[in-house]
N, C-alpha and C positions, 0 to 999 in steps of 0.2 A: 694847484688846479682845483677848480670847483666839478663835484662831481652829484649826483642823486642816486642814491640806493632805493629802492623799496624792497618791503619787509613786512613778509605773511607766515601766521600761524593758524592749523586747525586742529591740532592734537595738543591735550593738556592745558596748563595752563597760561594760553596765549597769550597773555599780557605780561609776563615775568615773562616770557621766552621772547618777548618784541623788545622788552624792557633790558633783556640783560645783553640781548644782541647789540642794540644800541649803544650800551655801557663796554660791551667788548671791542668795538668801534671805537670808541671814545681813547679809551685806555692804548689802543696798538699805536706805537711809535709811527708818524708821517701822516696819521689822519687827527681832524678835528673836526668833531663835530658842530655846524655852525646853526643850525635849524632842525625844527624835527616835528612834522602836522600830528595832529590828530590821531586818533586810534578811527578804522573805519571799520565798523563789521559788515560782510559782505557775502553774498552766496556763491557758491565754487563753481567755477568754469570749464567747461572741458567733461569732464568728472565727477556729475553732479550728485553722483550718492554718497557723500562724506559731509564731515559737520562745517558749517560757515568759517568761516577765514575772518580774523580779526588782521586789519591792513595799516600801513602807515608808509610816508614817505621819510626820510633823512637828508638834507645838503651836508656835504664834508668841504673843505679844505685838505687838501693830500699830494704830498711830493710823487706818490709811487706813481708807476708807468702803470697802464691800464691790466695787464695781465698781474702784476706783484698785487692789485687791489685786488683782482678776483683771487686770488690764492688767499688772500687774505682773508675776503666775506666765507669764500669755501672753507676753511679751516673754522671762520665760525660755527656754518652752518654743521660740521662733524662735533665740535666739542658740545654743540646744543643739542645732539642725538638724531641730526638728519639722517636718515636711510633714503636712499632713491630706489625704491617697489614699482612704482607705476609712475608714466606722467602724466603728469598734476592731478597725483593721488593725493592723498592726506601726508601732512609734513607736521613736523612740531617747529621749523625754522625752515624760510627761504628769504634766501639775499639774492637780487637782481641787481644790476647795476644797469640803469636807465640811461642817462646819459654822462660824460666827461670831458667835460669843457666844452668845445665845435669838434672834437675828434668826430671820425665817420671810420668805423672798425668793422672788418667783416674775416673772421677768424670759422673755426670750426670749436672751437670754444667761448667765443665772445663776440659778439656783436653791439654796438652800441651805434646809434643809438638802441635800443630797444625795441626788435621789430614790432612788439605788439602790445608795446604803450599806450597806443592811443587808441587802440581797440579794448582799453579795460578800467574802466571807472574807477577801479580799484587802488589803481596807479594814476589817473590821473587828475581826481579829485585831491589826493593829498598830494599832489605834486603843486596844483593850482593853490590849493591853500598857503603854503609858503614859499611860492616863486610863480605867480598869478604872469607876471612878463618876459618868463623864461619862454625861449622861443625852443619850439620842440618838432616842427617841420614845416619845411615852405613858408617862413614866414608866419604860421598859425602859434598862438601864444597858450601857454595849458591852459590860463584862463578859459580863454575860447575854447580848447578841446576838450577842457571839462564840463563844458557849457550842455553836449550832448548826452551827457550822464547825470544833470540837473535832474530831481526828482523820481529818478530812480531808484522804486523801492526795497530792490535790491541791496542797497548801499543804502547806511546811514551810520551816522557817527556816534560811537561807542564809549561809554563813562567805566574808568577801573572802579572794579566792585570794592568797595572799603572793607 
């Protein structure tokens, strides 16, 4: 099953903690990492007095059922030093699971698609960067719903520091 994680940090050194999430992904038996946009830096939502969020999307390949993949991101996000203090306070690792395959999940732990994907540039610029005709509701393609977060100077695409 093809699935989209997106994956934010704003404590430390956000690029090795997006870097190694993704590696930790890579490496767990039943996923494959097949795609992975951009680094985006971005200003925080919700919560706006903490340091910017450096953002990126992921496409996997994955046998698990939707719940064993969130145990799975969630065990990432503890060994990367998540604590949950506040919502959407400052994180050093968040993994969302966006959407899974045409699943429509509505749990008290998981929801997918993602009710508030398409309310955040964050998520849906680098969604559109590597899957521009994935269709993400009613028909609208992220291309298009990224369309709305064009120029946004909130959002801009971020180079790893050498």
């Amino acid at each position: 099953m093809k699935a989209y994680i997106s994956l934010g940090a704003n404590i430390g050194d956000r690029f090795s903690q997006l870097e190694d999430a993704v590696h930790m992904l890579h490496r767990l038996e039943h996923i494959k990492v097949t795609n992975q946009s951009s680094y985006y830096e971005t200003k925080p939502v919700g919560v706006t007095d903490q340091p910017d969020f450096l953002n990126a999307v992921v496409e996997i390949e994955t046998d698990l059922a939707p719940l064993a993949l969130l145990e799975k991101t969630q065990s990432i996000e503890q060994e990367l030093g998540r604590v949950r203090k506040k919502k959407w306070g400052p994180r050093t690792i968040d993994l969302d699971i966006l959407l899974y395959g045409d699943e429509n999940i509505e749990l008290e732990s998981l929801i997918i698609p993602h009710p508030r994907m398409r309310e955040r540039g964050f998520v849906m610029l680098p969604l559109a960067e590597i899957a521009p005709e994935l269709q993400v509701a009613d028909g609208e393609t992220a291309a298009e719903a990224a369309r709305a977060f064009t120029g946004d100077s909130g959002i801009v695409k971020a180079e790893k520091p050498r």
